[in-house]
C-alpha positions as CSV (number, residue, x, y, z in Angstrom):
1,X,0.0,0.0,0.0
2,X,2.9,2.2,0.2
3,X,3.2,2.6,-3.7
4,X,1.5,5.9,-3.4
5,X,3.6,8.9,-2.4
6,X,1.9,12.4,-1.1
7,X,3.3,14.1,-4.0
8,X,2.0,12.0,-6.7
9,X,-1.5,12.0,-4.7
10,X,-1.6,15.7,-4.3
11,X,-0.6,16.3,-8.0
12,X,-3.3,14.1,-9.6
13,X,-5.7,16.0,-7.4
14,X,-4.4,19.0,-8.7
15,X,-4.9,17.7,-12.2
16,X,-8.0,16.9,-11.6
17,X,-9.5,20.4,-10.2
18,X,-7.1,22.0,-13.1
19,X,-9.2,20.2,-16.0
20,X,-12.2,20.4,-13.8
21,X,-12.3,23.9,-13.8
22,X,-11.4,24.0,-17.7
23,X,-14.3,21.8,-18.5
24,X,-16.6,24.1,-16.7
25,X,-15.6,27.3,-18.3
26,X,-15.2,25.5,-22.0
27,X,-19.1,25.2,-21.8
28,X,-21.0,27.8,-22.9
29,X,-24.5,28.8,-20.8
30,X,-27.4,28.7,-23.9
31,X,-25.8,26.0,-26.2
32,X,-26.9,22.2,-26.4
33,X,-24.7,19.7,-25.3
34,X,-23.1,17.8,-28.2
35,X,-23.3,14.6,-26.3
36,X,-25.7,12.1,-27.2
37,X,-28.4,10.8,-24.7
38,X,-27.1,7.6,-25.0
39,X,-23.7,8.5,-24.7
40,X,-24.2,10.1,-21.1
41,X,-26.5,7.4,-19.7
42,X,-23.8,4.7,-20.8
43,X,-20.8,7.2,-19.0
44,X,-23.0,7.7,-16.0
45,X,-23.5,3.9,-15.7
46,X,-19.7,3.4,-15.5
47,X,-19.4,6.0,-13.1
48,X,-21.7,4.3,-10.8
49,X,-20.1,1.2,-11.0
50,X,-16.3,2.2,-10.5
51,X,-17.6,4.2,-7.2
52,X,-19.3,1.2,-6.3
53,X,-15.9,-0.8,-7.1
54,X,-13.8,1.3,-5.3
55,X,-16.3,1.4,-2.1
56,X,-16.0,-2.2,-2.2
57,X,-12.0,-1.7,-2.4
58,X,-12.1,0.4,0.7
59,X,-14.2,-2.1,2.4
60,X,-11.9,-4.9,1.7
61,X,-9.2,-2.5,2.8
62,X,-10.0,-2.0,5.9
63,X,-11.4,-5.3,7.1
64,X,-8.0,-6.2,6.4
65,X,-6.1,-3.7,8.5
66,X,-8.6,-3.6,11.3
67,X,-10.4,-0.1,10.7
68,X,-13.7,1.1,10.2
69,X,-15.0,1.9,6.8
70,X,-18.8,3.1,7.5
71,X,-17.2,6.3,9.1
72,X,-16.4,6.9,5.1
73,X,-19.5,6.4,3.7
74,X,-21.1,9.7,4.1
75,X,-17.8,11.8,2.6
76,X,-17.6,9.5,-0.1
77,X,-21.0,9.6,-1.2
78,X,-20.8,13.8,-1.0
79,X,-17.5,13.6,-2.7
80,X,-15.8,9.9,-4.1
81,X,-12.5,11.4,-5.3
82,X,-11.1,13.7,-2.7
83,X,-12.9,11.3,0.4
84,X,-10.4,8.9,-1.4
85,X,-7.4,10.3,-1.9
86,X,-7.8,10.7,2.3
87,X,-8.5,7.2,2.8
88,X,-5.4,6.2,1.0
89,X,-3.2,8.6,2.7
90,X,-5.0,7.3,6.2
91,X,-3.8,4.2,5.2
92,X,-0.7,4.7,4.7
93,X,0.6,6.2,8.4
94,X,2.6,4.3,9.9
95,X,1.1,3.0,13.4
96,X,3.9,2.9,16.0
């Protein structure tokens, strides 16, 4: 579980909130999307299952070190990626 370091972490969070913020301002108030119905049911679809993946990740994760995952379950369902990126990093102290 130590494969992740804090700056790697960090920097895709970063990323993320960087191309977050360019995808929001690229859109343009009155237009219509240019995404298909279809297309955004089918992306929405795989959403839910990865963050229903992961969850079951975590859950696995912490059975095995002896924690508590249902004190995650509220964050993660506000917010998966960020609620995740803590987990991991909780994970990784080091218990003396």
């Amino acid at each position: 579980m130590y494969v992740w370091s804090k700056r790697l972490v960090f920097g895709l969070l970063a990323a993320f909130v960087v191309l977050e913020g360019i995808f929001f301002f690229m859109t343009e108030g009155a237009a219509g999307s240019q995404l298909h119905v279809r297309t955004i049911q089918w992306i929405t679809v795989n959403y839910i299952l990865l963050v229903i993946w992961i969850f079951v990740w975590m859950i696995d994760q912490t059975r095995v070190r002896g924690k508590n995952v249902w004190v995650w379950v509220l964050p993660y369902i506000i917010c998966p990626l960020p609620t995740l990126v803590a987990f991991i990093l909780m994970l990784q102290r080091r218990v003396a």
